[in-house]
N, C-alpha and C positions, 0 to 999 in steps of 0.2 A: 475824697476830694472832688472826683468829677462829679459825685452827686449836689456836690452841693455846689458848684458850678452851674448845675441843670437849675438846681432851685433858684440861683438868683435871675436865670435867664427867665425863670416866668414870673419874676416880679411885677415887670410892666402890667401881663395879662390880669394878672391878678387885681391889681389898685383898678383897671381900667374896667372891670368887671364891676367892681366895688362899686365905681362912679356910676356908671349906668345903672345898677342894679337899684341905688339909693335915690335914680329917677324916675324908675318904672316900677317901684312899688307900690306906688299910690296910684296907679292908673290899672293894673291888673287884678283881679278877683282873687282871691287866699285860695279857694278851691281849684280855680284854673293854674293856680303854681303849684299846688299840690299831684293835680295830674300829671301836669311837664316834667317836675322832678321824679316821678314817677313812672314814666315813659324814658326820661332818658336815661335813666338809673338801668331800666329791663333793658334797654336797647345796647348798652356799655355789657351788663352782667353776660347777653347772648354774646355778643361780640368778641369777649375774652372767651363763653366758653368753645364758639366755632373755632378758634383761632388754638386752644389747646389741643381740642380735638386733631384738626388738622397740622397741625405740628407731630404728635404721636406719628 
């Protein structure tokens, strides 16, 4: 139940994402999205795994 309490609180984020997203697609490069999602992808992936680490 609390999960899914979490999922409805990031509703808003989520639609408000959507909207912007459906405004700056047409103004940014396919390649330069492909970097960014790529950049923030490795930057989340190290971040969980420093945060394992250091939890051990």
């Amino acid at each position: 139940m609390n999960q899914l309490l979490l999922s409805i609180m990031l509703l808003p984020a989520l639609f408000l994402g959507y909207l912007v997203s459906s405004k700056l697609v047409h103004r940014i490069d396919k390649k330069q999205i492909k970097s960014l999602t790529l950049v923030l992808c490795t930057a989340s992936a190290l971040t969980l795994a420093v945060k394992s680490i250091v939890e051990l």
